[in-house]
KEMAR-344226 format. One record per residue: x, y, z of N, C-alpha, C in turn. Coordinates in steps of 0.2 Angstrom, whole numbers, padded with zeros to 4 digits, always signed. Layout:
N
XYZXYZXYZ ...
//
This chain:
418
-0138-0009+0019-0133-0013+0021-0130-0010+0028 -0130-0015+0032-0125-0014+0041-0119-0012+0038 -0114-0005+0041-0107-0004+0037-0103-0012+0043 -0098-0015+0035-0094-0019+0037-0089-0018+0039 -0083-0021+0042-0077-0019+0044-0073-0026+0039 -0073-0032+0042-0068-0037+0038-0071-0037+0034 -0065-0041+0026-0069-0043+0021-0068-0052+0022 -0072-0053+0017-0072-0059+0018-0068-0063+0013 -0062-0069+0015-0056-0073+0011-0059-0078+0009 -0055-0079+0005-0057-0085+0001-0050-0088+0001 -0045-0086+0002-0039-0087+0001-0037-0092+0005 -0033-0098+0007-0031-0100+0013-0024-0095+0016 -0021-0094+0011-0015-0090+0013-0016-0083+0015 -0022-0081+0014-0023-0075+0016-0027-0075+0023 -0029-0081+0024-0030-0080+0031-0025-0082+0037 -0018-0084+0032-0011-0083+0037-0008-0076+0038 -0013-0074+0034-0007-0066+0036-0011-0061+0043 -0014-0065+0047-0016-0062+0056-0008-0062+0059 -0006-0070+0056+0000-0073+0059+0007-0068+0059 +0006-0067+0052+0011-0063+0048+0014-0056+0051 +0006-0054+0053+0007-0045+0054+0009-0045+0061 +0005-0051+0066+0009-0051+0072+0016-0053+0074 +0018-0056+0069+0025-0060+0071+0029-0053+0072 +0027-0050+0064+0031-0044+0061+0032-0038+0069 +0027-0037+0072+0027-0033+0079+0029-0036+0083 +0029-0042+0083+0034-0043+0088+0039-0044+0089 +0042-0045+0084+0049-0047+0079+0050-0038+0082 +0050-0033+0082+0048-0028+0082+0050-0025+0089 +0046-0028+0093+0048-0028+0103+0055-0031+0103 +0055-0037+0101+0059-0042+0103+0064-0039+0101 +0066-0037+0095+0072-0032+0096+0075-0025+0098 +0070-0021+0100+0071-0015+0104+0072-0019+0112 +0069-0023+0113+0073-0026+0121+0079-0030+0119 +0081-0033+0115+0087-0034+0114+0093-0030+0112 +0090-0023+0110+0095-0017+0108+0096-0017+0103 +0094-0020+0098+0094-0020+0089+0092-0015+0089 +0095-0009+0085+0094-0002+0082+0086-0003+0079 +0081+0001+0080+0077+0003+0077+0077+0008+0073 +0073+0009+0067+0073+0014+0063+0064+0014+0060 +0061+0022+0061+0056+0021+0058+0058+0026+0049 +0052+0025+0046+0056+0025+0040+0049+0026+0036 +0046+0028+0030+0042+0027+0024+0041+0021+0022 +0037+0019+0019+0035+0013+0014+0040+0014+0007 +0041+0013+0004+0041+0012-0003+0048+0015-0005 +0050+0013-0001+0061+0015-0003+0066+0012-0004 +0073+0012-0005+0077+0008-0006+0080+0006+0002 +0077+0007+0009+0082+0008+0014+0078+0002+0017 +0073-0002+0015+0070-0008+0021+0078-0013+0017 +0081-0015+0012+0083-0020+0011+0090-0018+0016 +0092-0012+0015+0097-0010+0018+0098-0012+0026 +0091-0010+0026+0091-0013+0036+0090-0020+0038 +0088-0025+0032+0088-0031+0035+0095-0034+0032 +0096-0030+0026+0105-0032+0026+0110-0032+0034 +0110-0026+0036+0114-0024+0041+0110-0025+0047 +0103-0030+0048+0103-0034+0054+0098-0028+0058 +0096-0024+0055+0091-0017+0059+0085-0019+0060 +0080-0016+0062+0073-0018+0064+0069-0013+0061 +0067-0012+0054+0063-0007+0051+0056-0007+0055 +0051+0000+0054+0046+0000+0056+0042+0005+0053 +0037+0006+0052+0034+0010+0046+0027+0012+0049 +0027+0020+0052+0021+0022+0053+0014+0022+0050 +0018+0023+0042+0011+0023+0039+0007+0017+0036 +0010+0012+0038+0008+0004+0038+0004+0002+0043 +0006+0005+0049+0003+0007+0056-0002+0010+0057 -0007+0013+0051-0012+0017+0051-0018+0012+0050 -0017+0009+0044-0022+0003+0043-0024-0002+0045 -0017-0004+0050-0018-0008+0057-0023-0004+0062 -0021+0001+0063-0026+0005+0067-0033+0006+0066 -0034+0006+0058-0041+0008+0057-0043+0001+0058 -0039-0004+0054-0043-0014+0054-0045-0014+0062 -0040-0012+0068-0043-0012+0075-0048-0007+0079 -0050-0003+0076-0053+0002+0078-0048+0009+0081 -0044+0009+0081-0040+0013+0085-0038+0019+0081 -0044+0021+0075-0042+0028+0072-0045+0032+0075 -0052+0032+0079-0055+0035+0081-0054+0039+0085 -0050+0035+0092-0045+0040+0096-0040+0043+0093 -0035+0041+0091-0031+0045+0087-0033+0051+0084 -0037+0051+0079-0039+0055+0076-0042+0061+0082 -0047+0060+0087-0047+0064+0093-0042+0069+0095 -0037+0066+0096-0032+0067+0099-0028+0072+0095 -0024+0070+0090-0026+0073+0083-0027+0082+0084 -0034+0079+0084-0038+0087+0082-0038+0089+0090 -0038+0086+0096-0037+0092+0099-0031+0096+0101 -0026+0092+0097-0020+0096+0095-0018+0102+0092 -0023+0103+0086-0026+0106+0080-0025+0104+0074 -0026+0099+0072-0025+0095+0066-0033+0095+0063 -0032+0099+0054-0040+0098+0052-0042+0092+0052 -0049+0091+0052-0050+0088+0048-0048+0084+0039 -0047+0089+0039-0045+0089+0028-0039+0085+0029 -0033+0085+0032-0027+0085+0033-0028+0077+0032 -0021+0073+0027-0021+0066+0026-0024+0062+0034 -0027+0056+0033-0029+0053+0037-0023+0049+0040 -0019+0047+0037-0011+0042+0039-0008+0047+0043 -0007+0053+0043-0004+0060+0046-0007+0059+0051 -0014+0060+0052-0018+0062+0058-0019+0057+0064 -0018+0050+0061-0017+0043+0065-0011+0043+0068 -0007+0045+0064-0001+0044+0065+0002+0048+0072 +0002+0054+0071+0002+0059+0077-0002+0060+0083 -0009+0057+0082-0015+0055+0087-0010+0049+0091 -0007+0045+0087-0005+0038+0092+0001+0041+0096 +0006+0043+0091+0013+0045+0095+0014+0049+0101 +0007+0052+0098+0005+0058+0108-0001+0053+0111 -0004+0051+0110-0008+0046+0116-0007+0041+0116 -0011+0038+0113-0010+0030+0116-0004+0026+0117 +0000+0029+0111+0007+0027+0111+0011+0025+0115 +0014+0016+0118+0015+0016+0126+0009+0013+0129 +0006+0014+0130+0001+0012+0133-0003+0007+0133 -0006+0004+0140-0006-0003+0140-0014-0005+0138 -0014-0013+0133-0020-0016+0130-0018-0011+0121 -0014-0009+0118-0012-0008+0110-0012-0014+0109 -0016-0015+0102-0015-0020+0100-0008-0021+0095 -0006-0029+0095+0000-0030+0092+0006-0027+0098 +0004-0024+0103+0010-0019+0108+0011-0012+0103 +0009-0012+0098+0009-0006+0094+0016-0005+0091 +0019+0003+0091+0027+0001+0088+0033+0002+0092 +0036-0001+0093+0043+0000+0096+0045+0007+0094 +0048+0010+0102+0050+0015+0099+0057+0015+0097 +0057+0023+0091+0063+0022+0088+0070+0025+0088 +0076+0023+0088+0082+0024+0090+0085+0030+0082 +0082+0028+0078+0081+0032+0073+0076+0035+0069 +0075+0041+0064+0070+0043+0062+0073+0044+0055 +0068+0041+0050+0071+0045+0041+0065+0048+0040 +0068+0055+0036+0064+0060+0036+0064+0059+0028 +0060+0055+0025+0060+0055+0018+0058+0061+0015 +0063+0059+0007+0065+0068+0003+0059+0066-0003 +0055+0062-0004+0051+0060-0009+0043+0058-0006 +0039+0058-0011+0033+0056-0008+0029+0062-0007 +0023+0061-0005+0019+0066-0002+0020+0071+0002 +0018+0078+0003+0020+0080+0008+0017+0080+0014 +0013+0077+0016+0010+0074+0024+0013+0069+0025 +0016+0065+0020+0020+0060+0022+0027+0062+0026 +0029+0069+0024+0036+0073+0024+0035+0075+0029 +0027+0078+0032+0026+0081+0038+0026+0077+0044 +0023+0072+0041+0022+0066+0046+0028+0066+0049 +0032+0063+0045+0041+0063+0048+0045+0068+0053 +0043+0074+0050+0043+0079+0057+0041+0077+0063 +0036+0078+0064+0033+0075+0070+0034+0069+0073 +0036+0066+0070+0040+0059+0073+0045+0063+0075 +0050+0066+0073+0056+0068+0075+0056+0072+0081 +0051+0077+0081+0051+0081+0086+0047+0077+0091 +0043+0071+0093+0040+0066+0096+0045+0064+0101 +0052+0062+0097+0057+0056+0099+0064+0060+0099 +0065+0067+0103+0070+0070+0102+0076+0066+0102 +0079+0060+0107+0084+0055+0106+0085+0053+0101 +0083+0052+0095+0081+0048+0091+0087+0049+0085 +0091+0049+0083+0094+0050+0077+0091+0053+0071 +0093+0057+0068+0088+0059+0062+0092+0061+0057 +0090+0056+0051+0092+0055+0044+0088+0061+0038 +0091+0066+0036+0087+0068+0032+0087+0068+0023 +0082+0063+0021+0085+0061+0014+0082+0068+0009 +0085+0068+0003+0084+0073-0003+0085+0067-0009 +0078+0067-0009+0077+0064-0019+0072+0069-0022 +0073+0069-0027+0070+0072-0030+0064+0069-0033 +0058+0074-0034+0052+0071-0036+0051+0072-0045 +0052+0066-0046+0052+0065-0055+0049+0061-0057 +0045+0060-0062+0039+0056-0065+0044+0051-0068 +0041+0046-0068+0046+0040-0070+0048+0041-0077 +0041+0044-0080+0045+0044-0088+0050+0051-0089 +0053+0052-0084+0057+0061-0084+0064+0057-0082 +0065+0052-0078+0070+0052-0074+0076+0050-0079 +0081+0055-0077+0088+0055-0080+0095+0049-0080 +0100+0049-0082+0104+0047-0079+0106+0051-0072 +0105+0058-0071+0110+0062-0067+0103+0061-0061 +0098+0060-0060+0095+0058-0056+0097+0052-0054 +0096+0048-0057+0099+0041-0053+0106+0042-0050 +0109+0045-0052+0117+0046-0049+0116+0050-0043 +0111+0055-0043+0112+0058-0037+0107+0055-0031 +0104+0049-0034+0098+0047-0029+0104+0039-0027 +0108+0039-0030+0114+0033-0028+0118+0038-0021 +0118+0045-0025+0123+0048-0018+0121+0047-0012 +0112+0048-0011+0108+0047-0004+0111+0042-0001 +0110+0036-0006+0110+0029-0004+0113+0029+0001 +0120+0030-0005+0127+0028-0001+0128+0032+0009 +0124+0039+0005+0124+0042+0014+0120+0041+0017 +0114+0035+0018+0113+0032+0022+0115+0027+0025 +0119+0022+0019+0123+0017+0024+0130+0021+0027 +0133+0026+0026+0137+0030+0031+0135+0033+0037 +0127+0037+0039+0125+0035+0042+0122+0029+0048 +0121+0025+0044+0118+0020+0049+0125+0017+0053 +0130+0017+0048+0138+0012+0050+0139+0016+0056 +0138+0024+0056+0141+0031+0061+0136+0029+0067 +0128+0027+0069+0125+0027+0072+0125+0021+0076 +0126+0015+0071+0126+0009+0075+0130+0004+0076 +0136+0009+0072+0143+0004+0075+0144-0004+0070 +0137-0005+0065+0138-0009+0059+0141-0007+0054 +0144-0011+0049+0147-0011+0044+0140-0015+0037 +0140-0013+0034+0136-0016+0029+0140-0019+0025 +0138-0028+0024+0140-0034+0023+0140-0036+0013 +0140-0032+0011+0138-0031+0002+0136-0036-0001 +0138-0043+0000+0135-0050-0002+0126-0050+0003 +0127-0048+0009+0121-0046+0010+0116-0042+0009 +0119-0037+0008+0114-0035+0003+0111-0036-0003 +0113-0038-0006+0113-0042-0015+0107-0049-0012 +0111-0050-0007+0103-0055-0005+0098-0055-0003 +0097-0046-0001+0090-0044+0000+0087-0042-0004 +0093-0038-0009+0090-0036-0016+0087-0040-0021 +0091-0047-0020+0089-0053-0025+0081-0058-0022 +0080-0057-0016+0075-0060-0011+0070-0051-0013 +0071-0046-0012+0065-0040-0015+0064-0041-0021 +0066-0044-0026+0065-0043-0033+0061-0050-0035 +0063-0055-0032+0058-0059-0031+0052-0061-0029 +0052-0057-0022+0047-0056-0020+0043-0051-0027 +0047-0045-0029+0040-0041-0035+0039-0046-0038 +0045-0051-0041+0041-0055-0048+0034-0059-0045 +0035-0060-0040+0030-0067-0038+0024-0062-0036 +0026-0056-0035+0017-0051-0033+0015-0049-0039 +0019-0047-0046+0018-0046-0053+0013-0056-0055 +0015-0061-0054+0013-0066-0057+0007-0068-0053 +0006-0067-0046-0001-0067-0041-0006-0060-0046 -0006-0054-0048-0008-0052-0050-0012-0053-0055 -0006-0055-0062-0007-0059-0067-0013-0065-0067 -0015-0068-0061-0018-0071-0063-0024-0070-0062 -0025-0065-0059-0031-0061-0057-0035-0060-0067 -0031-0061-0071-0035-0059-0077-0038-0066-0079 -0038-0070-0076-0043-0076-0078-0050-0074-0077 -0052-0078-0081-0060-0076-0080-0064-0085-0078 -0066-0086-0072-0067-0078-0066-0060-0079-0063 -0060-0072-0059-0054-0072-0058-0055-0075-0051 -0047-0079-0047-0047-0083-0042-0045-0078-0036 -0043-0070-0037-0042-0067-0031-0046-0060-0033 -0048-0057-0028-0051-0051-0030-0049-0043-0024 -0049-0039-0024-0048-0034-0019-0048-0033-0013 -0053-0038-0010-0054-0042-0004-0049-0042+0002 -0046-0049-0004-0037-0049+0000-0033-0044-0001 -0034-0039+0000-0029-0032-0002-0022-0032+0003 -0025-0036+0008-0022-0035+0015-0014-0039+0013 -0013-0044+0009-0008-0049+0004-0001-0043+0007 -0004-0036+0002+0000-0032+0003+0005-0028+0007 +0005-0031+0014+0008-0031+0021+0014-0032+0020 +0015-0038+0018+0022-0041+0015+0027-0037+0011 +0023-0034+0005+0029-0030+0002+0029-0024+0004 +0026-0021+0011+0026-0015+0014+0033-0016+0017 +0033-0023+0024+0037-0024+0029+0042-0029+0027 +0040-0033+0024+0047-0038+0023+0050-0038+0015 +0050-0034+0013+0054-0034+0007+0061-0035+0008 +0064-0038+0004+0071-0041+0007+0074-0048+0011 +0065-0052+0012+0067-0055+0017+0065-0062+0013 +0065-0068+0018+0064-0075+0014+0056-0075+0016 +0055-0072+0023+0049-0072+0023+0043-0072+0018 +0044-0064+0015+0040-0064+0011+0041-0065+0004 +0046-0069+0002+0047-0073-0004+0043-0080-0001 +0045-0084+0003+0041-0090+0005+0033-0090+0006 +0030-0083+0009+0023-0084+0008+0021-0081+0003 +0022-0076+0000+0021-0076-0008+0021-0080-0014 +0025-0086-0011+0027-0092-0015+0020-0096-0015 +0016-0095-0008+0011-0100-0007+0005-0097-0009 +0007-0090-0008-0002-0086-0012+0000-0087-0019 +0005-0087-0022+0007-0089-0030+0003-0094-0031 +0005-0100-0027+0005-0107-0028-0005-0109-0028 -0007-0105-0021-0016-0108-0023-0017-0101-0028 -0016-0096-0028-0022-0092-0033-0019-0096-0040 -0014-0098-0042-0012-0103-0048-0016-0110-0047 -0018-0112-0045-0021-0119-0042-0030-0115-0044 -0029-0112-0042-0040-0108-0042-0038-0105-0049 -0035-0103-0053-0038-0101-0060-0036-0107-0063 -0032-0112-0061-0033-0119-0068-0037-0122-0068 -0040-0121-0060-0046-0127-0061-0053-0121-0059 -0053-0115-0064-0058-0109-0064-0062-0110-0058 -0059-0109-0051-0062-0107-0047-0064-0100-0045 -0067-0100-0046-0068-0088-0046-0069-0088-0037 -0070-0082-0037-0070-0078-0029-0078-0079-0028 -0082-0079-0033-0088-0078-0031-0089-0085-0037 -0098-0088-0035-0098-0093-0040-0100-0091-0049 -0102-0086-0049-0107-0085-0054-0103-0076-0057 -0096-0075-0059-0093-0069-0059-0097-0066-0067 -0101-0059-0063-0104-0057-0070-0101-0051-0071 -0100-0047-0067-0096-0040-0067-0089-0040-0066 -0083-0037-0069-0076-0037-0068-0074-0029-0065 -0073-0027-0062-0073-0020-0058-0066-0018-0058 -0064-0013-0058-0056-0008-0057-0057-0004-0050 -0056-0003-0043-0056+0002-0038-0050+0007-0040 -0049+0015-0039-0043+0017-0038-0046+0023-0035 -0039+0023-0031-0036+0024-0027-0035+0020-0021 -0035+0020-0012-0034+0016-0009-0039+0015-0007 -0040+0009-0002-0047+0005+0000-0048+0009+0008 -0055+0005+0008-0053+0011+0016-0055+0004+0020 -0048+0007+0023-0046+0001+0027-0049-0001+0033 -0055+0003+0036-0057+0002+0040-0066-0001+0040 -0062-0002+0033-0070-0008+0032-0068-0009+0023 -0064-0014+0025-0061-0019+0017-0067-0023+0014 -0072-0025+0020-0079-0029+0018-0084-0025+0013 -0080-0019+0012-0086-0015+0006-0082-0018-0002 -0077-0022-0001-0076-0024-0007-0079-0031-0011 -0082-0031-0003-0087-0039-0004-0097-0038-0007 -0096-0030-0005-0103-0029-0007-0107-0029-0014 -0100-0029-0020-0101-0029-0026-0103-0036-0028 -0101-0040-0025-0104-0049-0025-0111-0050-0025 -0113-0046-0021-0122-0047-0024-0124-0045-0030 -0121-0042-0035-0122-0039-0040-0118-0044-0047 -0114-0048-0041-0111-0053-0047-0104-0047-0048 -0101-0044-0045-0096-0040-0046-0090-0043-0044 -0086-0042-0046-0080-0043-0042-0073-0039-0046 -0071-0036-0039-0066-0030-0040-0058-0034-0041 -0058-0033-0049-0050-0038-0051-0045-0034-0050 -0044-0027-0051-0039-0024-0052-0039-0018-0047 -0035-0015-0044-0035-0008-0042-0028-0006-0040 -0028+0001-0040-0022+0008-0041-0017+0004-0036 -0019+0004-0033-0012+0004-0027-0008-0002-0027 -0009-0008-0031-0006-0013-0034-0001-0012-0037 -0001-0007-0042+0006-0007-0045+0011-0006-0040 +0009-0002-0035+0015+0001-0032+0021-0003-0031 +0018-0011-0030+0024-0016-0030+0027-0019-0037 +0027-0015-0041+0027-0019-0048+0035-0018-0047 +0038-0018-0047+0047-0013-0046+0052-0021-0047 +0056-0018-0052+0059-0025-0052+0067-0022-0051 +0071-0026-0048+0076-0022-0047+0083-0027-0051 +0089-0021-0051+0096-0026-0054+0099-0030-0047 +0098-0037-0046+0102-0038-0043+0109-0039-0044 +0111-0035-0048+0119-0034-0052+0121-0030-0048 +0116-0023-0048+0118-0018-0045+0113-0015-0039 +0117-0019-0032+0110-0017-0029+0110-0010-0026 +0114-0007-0025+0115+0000-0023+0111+0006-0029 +0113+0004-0034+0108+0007-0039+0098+0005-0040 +0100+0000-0039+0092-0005-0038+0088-0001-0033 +0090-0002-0030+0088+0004-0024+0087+0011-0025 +0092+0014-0026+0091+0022-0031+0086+0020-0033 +0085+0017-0037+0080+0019-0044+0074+0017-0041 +0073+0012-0036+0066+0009-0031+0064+0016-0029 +0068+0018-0026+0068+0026-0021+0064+0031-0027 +0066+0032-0034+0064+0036-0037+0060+0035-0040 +0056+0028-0041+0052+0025-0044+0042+0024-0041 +0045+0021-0033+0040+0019-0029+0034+0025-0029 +0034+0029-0027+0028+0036-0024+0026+0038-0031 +0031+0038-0039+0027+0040-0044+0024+0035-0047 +0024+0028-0046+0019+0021-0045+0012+0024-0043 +0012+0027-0041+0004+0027-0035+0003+0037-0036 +0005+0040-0030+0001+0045-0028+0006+0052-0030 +0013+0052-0033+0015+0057-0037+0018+0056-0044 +0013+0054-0046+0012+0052-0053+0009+0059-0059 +0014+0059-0065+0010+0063-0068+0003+0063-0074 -0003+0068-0072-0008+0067-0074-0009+0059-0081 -0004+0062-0087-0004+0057-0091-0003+0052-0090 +0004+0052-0085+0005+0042-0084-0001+0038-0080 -0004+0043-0078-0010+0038-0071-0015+0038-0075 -0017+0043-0080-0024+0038-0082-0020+0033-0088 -0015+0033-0092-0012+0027-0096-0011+0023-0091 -0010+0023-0084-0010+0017-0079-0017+0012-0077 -0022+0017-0078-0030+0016-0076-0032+0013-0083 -0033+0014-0090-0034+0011-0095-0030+0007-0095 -0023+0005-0096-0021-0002-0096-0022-0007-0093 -0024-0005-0086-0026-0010-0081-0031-0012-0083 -0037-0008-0086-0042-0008-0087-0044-0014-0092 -0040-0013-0097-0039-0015-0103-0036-0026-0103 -0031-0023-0098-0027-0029-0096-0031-0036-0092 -0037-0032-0087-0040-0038-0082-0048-0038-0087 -0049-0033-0093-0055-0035-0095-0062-0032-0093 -0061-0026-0088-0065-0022-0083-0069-0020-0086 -0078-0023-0083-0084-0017-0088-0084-0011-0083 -0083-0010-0078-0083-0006-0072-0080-0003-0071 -0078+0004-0068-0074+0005-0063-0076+0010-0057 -0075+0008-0053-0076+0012-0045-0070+0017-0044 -0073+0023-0043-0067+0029-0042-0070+0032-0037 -0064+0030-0031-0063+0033-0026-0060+0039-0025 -0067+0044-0023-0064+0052-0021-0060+0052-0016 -0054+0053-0015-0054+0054-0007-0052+0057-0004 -0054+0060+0002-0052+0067+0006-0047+0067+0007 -0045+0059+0011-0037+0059+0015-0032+0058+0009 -0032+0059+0005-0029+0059-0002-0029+0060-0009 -0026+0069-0008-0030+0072-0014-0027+0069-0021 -0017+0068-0019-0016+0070-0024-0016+0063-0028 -0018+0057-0025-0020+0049-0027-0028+0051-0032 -0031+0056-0032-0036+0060-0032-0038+0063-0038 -0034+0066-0039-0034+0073-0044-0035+0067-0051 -0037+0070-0055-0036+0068-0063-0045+0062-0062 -0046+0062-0057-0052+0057-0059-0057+0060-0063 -0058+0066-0064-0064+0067-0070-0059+0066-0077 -0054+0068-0079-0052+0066-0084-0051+0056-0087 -0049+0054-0080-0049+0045-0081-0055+0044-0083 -0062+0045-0079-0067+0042-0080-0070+0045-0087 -0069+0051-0091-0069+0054-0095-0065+0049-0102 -0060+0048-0101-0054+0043-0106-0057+0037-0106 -0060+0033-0099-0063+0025-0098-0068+0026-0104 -0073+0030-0105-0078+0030-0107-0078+0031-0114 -0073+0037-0116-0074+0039-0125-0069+0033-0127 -0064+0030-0123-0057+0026-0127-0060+0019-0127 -0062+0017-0119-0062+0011-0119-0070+0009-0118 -0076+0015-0117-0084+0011-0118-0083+0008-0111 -0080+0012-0105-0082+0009-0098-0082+0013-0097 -0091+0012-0091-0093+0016-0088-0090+0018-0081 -0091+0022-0077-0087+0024-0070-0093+0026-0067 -0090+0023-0061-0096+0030-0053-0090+0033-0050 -0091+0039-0047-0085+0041-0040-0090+0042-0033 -0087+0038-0028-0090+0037-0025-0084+0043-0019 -0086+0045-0014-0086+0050-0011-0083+0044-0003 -0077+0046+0001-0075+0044+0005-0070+0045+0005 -0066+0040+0011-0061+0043+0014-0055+0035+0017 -0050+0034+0015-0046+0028+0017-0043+0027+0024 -0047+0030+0028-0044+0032+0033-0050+0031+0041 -0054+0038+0037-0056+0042+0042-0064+0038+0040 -0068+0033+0045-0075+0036+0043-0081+0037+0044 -0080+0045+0048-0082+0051+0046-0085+0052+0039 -0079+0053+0036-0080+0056+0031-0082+0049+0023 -0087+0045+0026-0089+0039+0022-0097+0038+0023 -0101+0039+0019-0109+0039+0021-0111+0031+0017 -0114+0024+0020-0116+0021+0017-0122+0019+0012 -0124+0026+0016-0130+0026+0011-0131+0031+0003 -0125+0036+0006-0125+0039-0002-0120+0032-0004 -0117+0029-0002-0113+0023-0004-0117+0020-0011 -0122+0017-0008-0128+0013-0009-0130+0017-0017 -0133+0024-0013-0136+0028-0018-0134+0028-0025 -0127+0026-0025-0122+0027-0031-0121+0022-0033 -0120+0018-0030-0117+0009-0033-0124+0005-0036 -0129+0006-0033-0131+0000-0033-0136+0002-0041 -0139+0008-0043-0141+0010-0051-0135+0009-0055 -0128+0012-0054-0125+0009-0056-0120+0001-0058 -0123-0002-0054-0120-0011-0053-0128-0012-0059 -0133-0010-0057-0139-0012-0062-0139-0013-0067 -0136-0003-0070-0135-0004-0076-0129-0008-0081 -0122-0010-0076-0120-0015-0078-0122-0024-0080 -0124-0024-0074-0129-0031-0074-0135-0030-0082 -0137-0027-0084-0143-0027-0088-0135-0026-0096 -0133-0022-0095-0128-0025-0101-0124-0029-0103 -0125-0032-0097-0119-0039-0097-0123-0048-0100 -0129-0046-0097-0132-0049-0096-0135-0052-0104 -0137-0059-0105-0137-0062-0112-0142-0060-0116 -0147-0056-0114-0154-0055-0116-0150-0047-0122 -0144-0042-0118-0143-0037-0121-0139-0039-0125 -0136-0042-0126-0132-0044-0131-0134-0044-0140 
//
């Protein structure tokens, strides 16, 4: 197999989001020439509702990365990068990120115009620590720049306290006194409730698009992963309640009238960890084996429902919630995350992604593939790669590992072994 880059949609709605992720960067420019405060910031926090409450212009480095690799542009960076002296080993989103902000960054022919620079930087207290370093380097990058230093504490979802959430409400609050000090706005608290009420919505409607992935065959598969843009950058917004509404509306439309992703669905697949984003068209490769990949890790991340009674707490708890969703999560929640899902979409398979630019999304895979097999009689491969970087991705040890293993699926699936 020639290595692929795009996957292939089935989706109509999913071939609107080219639209989506452009509009987003420009929306982006448009208001850094207008003077609208910028702020770059982490994924997965309580501050994106806050900045569209109070009329800010969020931007998100590490969403910027995968943009990078869909256009080619990790490979310089990552150059750039390491003549700086950045290992190899070192996260791939890290390495992108700093490759860009010292090269290309600015400069003309970026695709999307790349990111506005920013008037503010948050140095997130939570999350990974290459996520944490990352944010350094922003900071020293953009000495103008404002710098927000947040302190949350890292706590497994099933540990968090009342006294945590009070003290991850204290941040909140000192960020909207921050930004009020920086930019001269007051936050509007009916607007906020409205972005908290437009984010909660949007999770219900990414929770029911999910849900329907358990149809058999199922009508969305890992392919469209890319869907996930929207609850990256527009949470809080009508945007991404409106086209949510519309991927809601056909993947609901394709499992009533049992449309599958492929025509003839023999294999149901689990991926985890992240996809590599620089060639999402390896998720179409399991199609010739009659496979299709229904479920994977990094979809929970959006599962978060918030009070919109209480949106300043809603947010707290987003804050303490989002990063042990995914990549600081404790050993036992993540494999009862991986068997559930397992469980839930009907999986004979699962693909377990090693991956170098992400150890700690990483860690506990011999134990999960271990639990899949004694608890639930599903088999697993770990295939060896990198979400980021690939370098470190070989198609053909790819091959070597999938396709005996897709075999020996297909032969038990199949009517004759029954």
């Amino acid at each position: 197999m020639e290595k692929t880059q795009k996957s292939t949609k089935r989706l109509a709605t999913a071939k609107e989001l080219r639209q989506i992720v452009a509009d987003f960067y420009l929306e982006g420019h448009q208001a850094k020439q207008a003077g609208k405060p910028i702020g770059w910031m982490p994924p997965m926090n309580g501050l994106i509702e806050i900045f569209y409450a109070m009329d800010l212009m969020p931007a998100f480095p590490e969403n910027w990365s995968p943009v990078c690799a869909a256009f080619g542009l990790n490979d310089k960076n990552f150059q750039t990068a390491e003549e700086m002296g950045f290992s190899r080993d070192l996260c791939g989103y890290m390495r992108n990120n700093v490759g860009y902000i010292y090269g290309m960054m600015g400069t003309a022919g970026v695709p999307l115009g790349g990111l506005p620079e920013p008037d503010m930087v948050f140095l997130p207290g939570g999350g990974c620590v290459p996520t944490m370093k990352n944010f350094q380097y922003i900071a020293r990058r953009f000495p103008e720049a404002k710098v927000f230093k947040a302190d949350l504490p890292q706590v497994p979802i099933e540990n968090i306290q009342r006294y945590h959430i009070d003290y991850a409400i204290s941040e909140i609050n000192r960020i909207i006194a921050f930004l009020t000090e920086v930019t001269g706005r007051k936050l509007d608290y009916d607007r906020l409730k409205e972005a908290v009420r437009l984010s909660d919505q949007a999770c219900a409607l990414w929770d029911e698009i999910m849900a329907y992935r358990r149809y058999k065959p199922t009508p969305l598969s890992a392919a469209e992963i890319g869907l996930m843009f929207v609850m990256v950058t527009r949470q809080g917004t009508q945007i991404a309640v409106d086209y949510l509404t519309r991927v809601r509306d056909e993947v609901r439309e394709r499992a009533e009238r049992e449309i599958g992703v492929i025509a003839d669905e023999k294999i149901r697949l689990y991926w985890d960890n992240i996809p590599l984003w620089y060639n999402l068209g390896l998720f179409n490769y399991f199609e010739r084996f009659g496979g299709v990949v229904v479920a994977e890790t990094y979809s929970a991340a959006w599962s978060i429902r918030l009070d919109v009674d209480k949106p300043i707490e809603a947010l707290a708890m987003k804050s303490l919630m989002s990063y042990p969703m995914v990549s600081c999560v404790s050993m036992k929640r993540r494999k009862e995350m991986v068997l559930r899902a397992c469980r839930d979409y009907s999986i004979d398979g699962a693909i377990l992604h090693s991956n170098k630019s992400c150890l700690p999304i990483t860690l506990g895979q011999m134990d999960i593939e271990r639990a899949l097999q004694e608890e639930l009689g599903i088999s697993s491969v770990i295939i060896e790669a990198d979400h980021m970087d690939p370098r470190n991705f070989s198609i053909a040890q790819f091959e070597e590992r999938v396709n005996p293993f897709m075999e020996m699926l297909l032969a038990r699936t199949s009517p004759t072994s029954r």
